[in-house]
C-alpha positions in Angstrom: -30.2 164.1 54.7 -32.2 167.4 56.2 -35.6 166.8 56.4 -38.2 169.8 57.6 -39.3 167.5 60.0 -38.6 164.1 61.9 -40.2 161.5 60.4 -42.9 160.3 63.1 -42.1 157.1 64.9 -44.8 154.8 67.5 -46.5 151.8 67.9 -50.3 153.4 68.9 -51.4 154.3 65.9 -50.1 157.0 63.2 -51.8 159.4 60.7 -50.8 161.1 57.7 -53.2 164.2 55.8 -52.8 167.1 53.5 -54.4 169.0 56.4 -53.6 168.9 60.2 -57.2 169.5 61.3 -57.8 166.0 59.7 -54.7 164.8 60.8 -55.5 165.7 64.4 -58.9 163.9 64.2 -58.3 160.9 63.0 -55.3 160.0 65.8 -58.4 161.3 68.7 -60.2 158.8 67.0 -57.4 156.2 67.4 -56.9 157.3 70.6 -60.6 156.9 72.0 -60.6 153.2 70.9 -61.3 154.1 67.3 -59.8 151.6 64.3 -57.8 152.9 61.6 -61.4 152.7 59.3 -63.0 154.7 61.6 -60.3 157.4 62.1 -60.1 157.7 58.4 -63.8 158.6 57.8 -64.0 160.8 60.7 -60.6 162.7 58.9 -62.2 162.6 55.6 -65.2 164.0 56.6 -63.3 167.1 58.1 -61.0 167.4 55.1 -64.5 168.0 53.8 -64.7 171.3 55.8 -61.4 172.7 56.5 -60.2 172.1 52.8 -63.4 173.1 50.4 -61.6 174.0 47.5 -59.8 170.7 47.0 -62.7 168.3 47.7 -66.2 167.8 49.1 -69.5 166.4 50.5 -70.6 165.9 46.6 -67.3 164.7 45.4 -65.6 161.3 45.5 -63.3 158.6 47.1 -61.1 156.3 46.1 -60.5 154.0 49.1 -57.5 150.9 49.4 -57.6 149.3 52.8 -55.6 146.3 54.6 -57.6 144.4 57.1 -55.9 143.0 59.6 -58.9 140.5 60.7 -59.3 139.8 56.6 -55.4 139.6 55.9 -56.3 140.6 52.6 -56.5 144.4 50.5 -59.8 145.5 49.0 -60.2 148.9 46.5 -63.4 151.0 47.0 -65.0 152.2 44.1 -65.4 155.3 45.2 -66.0 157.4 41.9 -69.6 158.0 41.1 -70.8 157.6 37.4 -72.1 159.3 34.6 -76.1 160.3 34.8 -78.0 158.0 32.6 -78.7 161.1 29.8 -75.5 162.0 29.8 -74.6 160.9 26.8 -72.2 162.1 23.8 -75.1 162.6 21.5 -76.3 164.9 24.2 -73.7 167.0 24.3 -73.1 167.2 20.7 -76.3 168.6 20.0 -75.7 171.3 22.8 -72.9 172.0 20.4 -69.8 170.7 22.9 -67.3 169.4 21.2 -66.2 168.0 25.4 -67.6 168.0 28.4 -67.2 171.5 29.9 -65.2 172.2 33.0 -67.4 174.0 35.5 -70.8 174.3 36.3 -74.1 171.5 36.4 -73.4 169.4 33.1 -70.3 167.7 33.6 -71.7 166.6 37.8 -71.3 162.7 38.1 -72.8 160.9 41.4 -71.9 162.1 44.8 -69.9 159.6 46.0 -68.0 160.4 48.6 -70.6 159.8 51.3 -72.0 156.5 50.7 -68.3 155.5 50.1 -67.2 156.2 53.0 -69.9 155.2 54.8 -69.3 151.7 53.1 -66.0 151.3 54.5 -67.5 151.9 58.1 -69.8 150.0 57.8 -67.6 146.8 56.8 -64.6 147.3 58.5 -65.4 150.9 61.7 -66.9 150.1 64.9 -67.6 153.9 65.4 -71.6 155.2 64.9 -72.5 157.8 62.2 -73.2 160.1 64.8 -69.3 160.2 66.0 -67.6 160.0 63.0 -69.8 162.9 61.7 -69.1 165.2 65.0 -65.8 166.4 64.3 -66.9 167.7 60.6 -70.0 169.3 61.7 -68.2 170.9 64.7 -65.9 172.5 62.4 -68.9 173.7 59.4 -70.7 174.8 62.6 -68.3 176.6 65.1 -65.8 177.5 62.6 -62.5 176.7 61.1 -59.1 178.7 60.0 -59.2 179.6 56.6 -56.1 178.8 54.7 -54.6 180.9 52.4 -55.0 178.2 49.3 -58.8 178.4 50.4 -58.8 182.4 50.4 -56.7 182.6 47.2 -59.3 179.7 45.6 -62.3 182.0 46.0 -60.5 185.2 44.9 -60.3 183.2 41.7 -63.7 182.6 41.1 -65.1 185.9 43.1 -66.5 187.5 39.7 -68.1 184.0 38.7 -69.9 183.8 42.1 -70.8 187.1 42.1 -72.1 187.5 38.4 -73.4 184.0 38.0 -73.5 181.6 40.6 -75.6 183.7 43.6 -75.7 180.5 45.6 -71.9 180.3 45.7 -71.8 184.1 46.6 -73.8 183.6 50.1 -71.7 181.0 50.9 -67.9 181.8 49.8 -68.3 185.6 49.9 -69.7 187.0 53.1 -70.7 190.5 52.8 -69.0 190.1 49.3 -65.5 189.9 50.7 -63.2 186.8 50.2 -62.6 185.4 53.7 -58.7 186.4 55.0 -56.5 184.1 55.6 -56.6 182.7 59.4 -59.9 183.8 59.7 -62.7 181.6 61.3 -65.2 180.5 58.4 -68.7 178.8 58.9 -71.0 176.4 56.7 -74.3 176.4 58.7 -75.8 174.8 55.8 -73.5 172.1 55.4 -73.7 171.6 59.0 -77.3 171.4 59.0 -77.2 169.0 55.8 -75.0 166.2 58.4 -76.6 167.1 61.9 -79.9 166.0 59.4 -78.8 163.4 58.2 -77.4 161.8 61.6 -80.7 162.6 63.5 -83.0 161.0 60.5 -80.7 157.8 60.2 -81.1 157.3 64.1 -84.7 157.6 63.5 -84.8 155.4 61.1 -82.5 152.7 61.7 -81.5 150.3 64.8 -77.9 149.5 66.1 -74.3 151.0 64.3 -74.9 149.2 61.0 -78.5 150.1 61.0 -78.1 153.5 61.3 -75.4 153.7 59.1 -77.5 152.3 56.1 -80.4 154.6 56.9 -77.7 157.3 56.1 -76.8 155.6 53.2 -80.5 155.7 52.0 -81.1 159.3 53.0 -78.2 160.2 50.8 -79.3 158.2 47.6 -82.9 157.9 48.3 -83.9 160.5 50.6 -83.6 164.1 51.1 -80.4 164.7 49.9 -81.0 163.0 46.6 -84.5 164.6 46.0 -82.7 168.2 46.4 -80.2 167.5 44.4 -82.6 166.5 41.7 -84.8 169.5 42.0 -81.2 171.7 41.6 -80.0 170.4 38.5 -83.5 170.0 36.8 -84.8 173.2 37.9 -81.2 175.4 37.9 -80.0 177.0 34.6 -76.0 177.5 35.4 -73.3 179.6 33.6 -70.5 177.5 32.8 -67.3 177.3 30.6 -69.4 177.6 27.1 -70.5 181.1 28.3 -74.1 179.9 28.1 -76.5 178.5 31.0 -77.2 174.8 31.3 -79.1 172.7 33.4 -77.8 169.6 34.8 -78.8 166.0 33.8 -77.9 164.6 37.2 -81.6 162.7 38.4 -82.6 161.1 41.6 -82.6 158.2 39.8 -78.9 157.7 39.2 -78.2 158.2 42.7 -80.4 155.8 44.0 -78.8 153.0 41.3 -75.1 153.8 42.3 -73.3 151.9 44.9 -69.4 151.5 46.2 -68.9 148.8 44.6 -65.7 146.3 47.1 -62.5 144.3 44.6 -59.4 143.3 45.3 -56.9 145.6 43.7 -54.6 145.8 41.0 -51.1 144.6 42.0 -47.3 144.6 40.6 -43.9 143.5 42.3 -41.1 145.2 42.3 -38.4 143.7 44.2 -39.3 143.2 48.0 -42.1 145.3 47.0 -45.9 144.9 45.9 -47.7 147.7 45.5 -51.5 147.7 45.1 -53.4 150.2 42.7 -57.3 150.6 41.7 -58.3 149.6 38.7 -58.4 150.2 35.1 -61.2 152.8 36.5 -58.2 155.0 37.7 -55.0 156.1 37.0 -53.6 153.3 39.1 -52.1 151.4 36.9 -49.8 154.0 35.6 -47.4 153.6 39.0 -47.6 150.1 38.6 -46.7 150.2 34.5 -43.9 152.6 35.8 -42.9 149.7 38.2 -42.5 147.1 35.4 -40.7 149.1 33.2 -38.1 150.5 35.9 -37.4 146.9 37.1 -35.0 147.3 33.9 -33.5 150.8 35.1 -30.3 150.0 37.4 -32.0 153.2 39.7 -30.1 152.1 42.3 -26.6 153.8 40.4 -28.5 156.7 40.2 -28.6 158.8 43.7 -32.2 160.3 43.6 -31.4 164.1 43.2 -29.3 163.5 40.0 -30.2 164.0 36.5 -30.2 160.2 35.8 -32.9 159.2 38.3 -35.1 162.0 37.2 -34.5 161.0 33.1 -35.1 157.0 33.6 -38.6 157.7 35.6 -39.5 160.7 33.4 -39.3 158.6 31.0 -41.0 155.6 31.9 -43.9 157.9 33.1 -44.2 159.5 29.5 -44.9 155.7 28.1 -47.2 155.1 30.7 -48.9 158.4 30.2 -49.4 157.9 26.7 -50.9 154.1 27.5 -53.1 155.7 29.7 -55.0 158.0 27.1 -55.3 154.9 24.8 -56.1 151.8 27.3 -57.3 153.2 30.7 -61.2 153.0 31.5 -64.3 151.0 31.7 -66.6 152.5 29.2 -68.2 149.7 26.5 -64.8 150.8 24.5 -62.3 149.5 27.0 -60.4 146.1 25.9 -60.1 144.1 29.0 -56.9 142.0 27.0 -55.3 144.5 26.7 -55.5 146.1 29.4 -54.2 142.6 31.3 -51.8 142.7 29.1 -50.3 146.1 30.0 -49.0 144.8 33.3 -47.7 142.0 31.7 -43.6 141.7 32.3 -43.0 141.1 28.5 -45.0 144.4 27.8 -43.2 146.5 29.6 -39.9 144.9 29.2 -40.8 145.9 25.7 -42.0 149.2 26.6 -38.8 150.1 28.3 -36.4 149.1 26.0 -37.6 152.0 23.7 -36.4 154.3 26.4 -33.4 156.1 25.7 -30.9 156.5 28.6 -28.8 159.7 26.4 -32.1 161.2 25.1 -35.9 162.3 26.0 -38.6 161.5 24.0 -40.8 164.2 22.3 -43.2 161.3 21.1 -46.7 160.3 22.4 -46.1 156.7 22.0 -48.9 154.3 23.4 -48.2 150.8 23.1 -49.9 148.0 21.0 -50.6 145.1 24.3 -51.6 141.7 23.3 -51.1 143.3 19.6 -54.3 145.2 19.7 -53.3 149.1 18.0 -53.8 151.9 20.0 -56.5 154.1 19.2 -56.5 158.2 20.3 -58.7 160.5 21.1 -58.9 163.5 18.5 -56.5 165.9 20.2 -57.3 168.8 18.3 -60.8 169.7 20.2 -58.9 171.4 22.9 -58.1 174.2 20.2 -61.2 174.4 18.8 -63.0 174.1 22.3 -60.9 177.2 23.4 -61.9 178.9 20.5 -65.6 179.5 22.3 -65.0 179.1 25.4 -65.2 181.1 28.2 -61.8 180.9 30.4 -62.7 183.9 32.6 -63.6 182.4 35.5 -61.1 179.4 35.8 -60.7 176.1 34.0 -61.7 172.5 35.1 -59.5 171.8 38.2 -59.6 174.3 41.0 -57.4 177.5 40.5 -55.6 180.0 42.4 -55.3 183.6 42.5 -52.3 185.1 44.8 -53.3 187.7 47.5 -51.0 190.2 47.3 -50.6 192.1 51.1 -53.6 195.0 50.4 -56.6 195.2 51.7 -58.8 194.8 48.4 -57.1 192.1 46.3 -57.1 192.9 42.8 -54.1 192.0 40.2 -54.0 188.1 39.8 -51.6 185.3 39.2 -53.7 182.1 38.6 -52.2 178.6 40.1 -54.2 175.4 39.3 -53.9 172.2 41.8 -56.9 169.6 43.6 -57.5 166.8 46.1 -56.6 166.1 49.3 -55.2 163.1 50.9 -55.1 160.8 54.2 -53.6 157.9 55.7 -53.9 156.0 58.3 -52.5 152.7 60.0 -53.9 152.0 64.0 -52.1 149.7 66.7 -53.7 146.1 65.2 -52.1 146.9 61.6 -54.6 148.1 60.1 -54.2 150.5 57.2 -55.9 152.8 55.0 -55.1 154.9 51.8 -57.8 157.2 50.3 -57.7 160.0 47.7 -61.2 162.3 48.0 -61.7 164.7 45.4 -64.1 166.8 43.8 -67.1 168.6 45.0 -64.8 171.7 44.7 -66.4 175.0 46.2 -65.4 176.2 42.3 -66.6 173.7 40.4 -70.5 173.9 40.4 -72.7 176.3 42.3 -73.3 175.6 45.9 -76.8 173.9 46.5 -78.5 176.3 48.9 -80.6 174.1 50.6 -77.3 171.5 51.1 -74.6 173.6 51.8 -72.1 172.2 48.6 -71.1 171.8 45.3 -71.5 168.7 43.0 -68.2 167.1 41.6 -67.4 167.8 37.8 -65.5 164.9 37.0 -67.3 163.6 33.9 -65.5 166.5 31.9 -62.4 163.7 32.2 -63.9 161.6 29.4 -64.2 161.9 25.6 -67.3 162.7 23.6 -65.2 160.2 20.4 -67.3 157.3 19.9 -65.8 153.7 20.8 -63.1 154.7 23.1 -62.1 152.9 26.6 -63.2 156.7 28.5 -66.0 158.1 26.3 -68.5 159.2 28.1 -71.1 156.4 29.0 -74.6 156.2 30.8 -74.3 155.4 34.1 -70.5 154.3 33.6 -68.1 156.3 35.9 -65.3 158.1 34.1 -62.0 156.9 35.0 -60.6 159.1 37.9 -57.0 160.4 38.2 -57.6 160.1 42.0 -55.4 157.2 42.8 -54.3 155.9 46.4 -51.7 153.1 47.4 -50.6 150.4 49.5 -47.7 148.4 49.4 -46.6 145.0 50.8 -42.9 144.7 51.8 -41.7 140.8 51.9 -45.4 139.6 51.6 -46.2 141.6 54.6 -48.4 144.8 54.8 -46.0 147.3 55.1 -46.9 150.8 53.8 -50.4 153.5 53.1 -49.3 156.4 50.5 -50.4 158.9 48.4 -51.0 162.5 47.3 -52.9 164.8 45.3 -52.0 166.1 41.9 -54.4 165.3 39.2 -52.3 164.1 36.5 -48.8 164.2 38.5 -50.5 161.7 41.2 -48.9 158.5 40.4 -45.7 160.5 39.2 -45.1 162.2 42.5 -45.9 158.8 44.6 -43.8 156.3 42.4 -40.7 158.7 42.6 -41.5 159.0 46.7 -41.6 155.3 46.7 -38.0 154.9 44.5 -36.2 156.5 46.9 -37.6 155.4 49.7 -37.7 151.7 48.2 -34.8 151.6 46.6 -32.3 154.3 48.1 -33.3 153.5 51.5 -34.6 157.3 52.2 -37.4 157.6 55.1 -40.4 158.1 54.8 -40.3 161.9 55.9 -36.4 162.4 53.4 -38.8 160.9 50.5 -41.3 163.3 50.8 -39.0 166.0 51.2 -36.3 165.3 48.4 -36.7 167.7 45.5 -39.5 166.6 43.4 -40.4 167.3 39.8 -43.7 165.9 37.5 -43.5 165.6 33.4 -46.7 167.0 30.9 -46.7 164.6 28.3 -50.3 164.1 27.0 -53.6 165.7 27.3 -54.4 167.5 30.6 -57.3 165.5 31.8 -59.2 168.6 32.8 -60.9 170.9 30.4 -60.0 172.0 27.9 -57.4 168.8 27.4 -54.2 170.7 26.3 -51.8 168.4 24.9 -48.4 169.4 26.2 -45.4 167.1 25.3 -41.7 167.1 26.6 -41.7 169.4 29.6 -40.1 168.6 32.7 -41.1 170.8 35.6 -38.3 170.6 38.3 -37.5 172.2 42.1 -35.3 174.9 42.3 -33.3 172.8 44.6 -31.8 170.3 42.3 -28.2 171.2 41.5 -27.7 173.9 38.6 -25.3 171.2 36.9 -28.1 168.3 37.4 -30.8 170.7 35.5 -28.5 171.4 32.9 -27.8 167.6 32.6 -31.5 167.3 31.9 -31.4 169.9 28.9 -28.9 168.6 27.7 -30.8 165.3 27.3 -33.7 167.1 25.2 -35.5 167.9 28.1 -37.4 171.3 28.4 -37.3 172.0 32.0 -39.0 174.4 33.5 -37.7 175.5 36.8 -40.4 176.2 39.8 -40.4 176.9 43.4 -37.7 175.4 46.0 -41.1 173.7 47.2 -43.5 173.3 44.5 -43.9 169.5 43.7 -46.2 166.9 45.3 -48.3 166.7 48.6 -47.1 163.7 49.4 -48.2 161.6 52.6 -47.0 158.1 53.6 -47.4 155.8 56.7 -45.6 152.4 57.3 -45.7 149.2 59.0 -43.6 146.5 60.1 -42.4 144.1 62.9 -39.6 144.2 65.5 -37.5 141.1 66.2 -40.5 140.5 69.0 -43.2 141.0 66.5 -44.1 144.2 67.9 -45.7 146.5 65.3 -43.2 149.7 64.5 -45.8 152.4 63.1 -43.9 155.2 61.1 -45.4 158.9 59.1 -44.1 161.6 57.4 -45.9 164.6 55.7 -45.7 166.8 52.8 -44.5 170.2 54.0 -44.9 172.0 50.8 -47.9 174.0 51.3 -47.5 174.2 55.3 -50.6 172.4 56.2 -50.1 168.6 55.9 -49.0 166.7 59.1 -48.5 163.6 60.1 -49.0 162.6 63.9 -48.9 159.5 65.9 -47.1 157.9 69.1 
């Protein structure tokens, strides 16, 4: 099968990103004694930098990890929570009917740092100081500016310039959007880590010490007070077309912490794969797993209409279980959420699937016999009625540049998140998913150098739900990493971004790969596609149902297979779907460790490297 590149091949160390700066920095790591832990938070912290618009220093991190000294997998809880007012009484009597997208009232924790610092702290051997360097090199000296990054900010130019002044100084020097290729600096964000690393040596003695005196200074010290004084003192335009301050306090990030569990884990033949929890979208690949145990995939080559239907199918049931079971708000029914991943259930759940027809239903399930319970689905058309759409909507968008020197006409493209994994020469592996913090989704705190993460505009303001938006209770994230054993052996790190197409994207990578025998790097690059069939997650929640969006390269007569099972397909781009990356693991007939990558090429920045 043609592939747009070999799929990468050692037994050093590997790395897969969704950005070849990152990419690059995490195998130096490896390759100056680093672990895979250590490589990854040095290449997270630079996805930080070189990819603003898809995540940041005040986002969050979703972390899986296999410790080879442990022999065991752990999840990171690396979403932050809602601020203690934050409630939906609040809200309400702001007169939101949900969350908004943009701006200072929908920021949760920052959690991204003290997550990552968490895992470095357990697992690294590397200092604060040098797994910092590489990021604050690049905010510092400079970095290329991407054409996603340049087409981001053209987006939200007007907002920044009418509204969000901070923003402006930052994203818009001398009031121009940054061209493509172009060197870009964050001095202040630079500042904010060279701070950081010089008051935690201060402060603490030996690797771990210093490493929880950054941990403080983030929660408890000077990064916490300033973001307090912002969002109390700050009155910020956002998607209601009015000015709000934030409700984010010093106190709520002192109380958080990245909270260590073993994950959430399904079989699917040779195969188990470990999500998060019932905190992410996890368990939608692993309800997908259960119910395509059932599927005879393997008569179905992986480019043909029948592949596509079965999981399209499977991942509209799981969708639709995820709006009415996923979350850990005072609403969520821990029976029935065990029960979801029960075999029964979804032997159940798949037997309503119809191999000669596509459902145009929003079908959640009744586990354990407990009825499902929806949001009210309506308040995206009468949030829209109010709202101000002008300057984007609550995942990053995307304006194209056309080729003049003053872009003005634009065609807006929404996507988010980034992606790295990592797996070093002992067999250690890592999966993380950072998000949030986007340079569009709240104003750029001057005296930091970045914006605060949005993500509490995923829950519901509907009383009694399992995602309603709760005190100090995180929302639950779409960001959603993976591992996978192969024969009770750790075997594979994967994962992509994609909001709500995360967990569609990965579990069709890992059908072909798992069960067509595809390599890593002919998985990613087989044509891809991603169903809507429930509520966006992001404001304003559009409910779209029945639309299968497909790459131009699947055979005319497969797409027209599709319609003719009651799918409406929308065709995209040759190269459109997913940003997949994947690295593996496994054992010669010596025992010798056989490291493997491949790397999303859609997009043409995400690489994998190793040797």
């Amino acid at each position: 099968m043609f592939t747009t590149r070999p799929e990468i091949v050692g037994t050093f160390g590997v790395v897969s990103s969704t950005h070849w700066l990152a990419s690059q920095t995490a195998m130096g790591v490896l390759e100056r004694g680093g672990n895979a832990f250590d490589a990854a938070v040095a290449g997270g912290f630079v996805l930080q930098v070189v990819e603003p618009h898809l995540n940041g220093p005040g986002g969050e991190v979703p972390i899986l990890l296999w410790s080879e000294r442990e022999k065991r997998m752990r999840a990171i809880r690396g979403q932050g929570c809602a601020p203690a007012a934050a409630t939906p009484e609040a809200f309400q009597a702001m007169g939101f009917q949900q969350v908004p997208g943009i701006g200072l009232l929908p920021v949760t924790v920052p959690s991204a740092f003290p997550t990552w610092l968490t895992m470095l702290r357990e697992h690294g051997s590397w200092s604060l100081a040098d797994v910092l360097a590489p990021a604050i090199g690049y905010a510092r000296d400079g970095f290329p500016v991407l054409p996603r990054v340049a087409q981001a900010i053209l987006a939200v130019r007007e907002l920044f310039s009418t509204h969000w002044p901070s923003s402006a100084a930052t994203w818009l020097p001398g009031g121009k959007v940054p061209m493509p290729g172009t060197l870009f600096r964050q001095p202040a964000l630079a500042a904010t880590y060279e701070r950081l690393v010089q008051e935690a040596e201060r402060d603490g003695n030996g690797r771990i010490g210093v490493i929880d005196a950054g941990m403080r200074l983030w929660q408890h010290g000077f990064v916490a007070c300033e973001i307090d004084r912002y969002c109390r003192t700050e009155s910020v335009f956002d998607t209601s077309g009015e000015r709000h301050s934030g409700l984010l306090r010093f106190d709520d990030m002192a109380a958080w912490t990245a909270t260590t569990e073993a994950p959430l884990t399904a079989n699917f033949g040779r195969y188990t794969v470990a999500k998060c929890g019932f905190w992410s979208q996890g368990p939608m690949f692993l309800q997908q797993l259960g119910m395509l145990r059932h599927a005879g995939l393997e008569q179905h080559p992986p480019t043909t209409a029948g592949f596509v239907h079965r999981i399209a199918e499977a991942a509209k049931l799981a969708l639709a279980d995820r709006l009415a079971w996923y979350g850990v708000a005072p609403g969520a029914n821990a029976a029935a959420q065990q029960a979801l991943l029960s075999d029964a259930y979804l032997r159940g759940r798949w037997d309503l699937v119809d191999p000669q027809r596509a459902s145009e239903l929003l079908r959640a399930g009744a586990p354990a016999g407990f009825s499902p319970r929806l949001a009210d689905l309506d308040v995206c058309a009468r949030t829209l009625r109010t709202a101000d759409t002008r300057f984007g909507i609550g995942e990053p968008t995307f304006a194209a540049l056309p080729p003049v020197a003053e872009w003005a006409d634009r065609e807006i493209f929404v996507g988010d998140t980034c992606h790295i994994d990592v797996i070093d020469r002992d067999g250690n592996m890592v999966a993380a998913t950072p998000s949030g913090g986007w340079l569009s989704s709240s104003p750029t705190i001057p005296a930091l150098g970045f914006a605060l993460s949005t993500r509490l505009q995923i829950t519901w303001l509907d009383a009694g739900l399992p995602n309603t938006l709760t005190p100090s209770v995180a929302p639950c994230t779409t960001l959603s990493p993976s591992l996978a054993l192969r024969d009770g052996e750790p075997y594979m790190a994967f994962g992509t971004p994609g909001g709500d197409q995360q967990d569609q994207w990965s579990l069709a990578f890992f059908m072909r790969h798992a069960v067509h025998g595809l390599n890593l790097q002919q998985a990613i690059d087989a044509p891809a596609w991603h169903v809507k069939h429930s509520p966006s997650s992001f404001w304003p929640r559009q409910t779209t149902l029945n639309t299968l969006s497909v790459e131009s390269r699947f055979a005319a007569e497969e797409i027209e297979r599709l319609q003719a099972l009651g799918h409406r397909v929308v065709v995209g781009d040759a190269w459109s779907e997913g940003r997949m990356s994947a690295c593996s693991r496994e054992r010669d007939a010596q025992g010798r460790l056989l490291l493997r990558a491949g790397a999303n090429p859609r997009g043409m920045q995400g690489y994998a490297v190793g040797r």
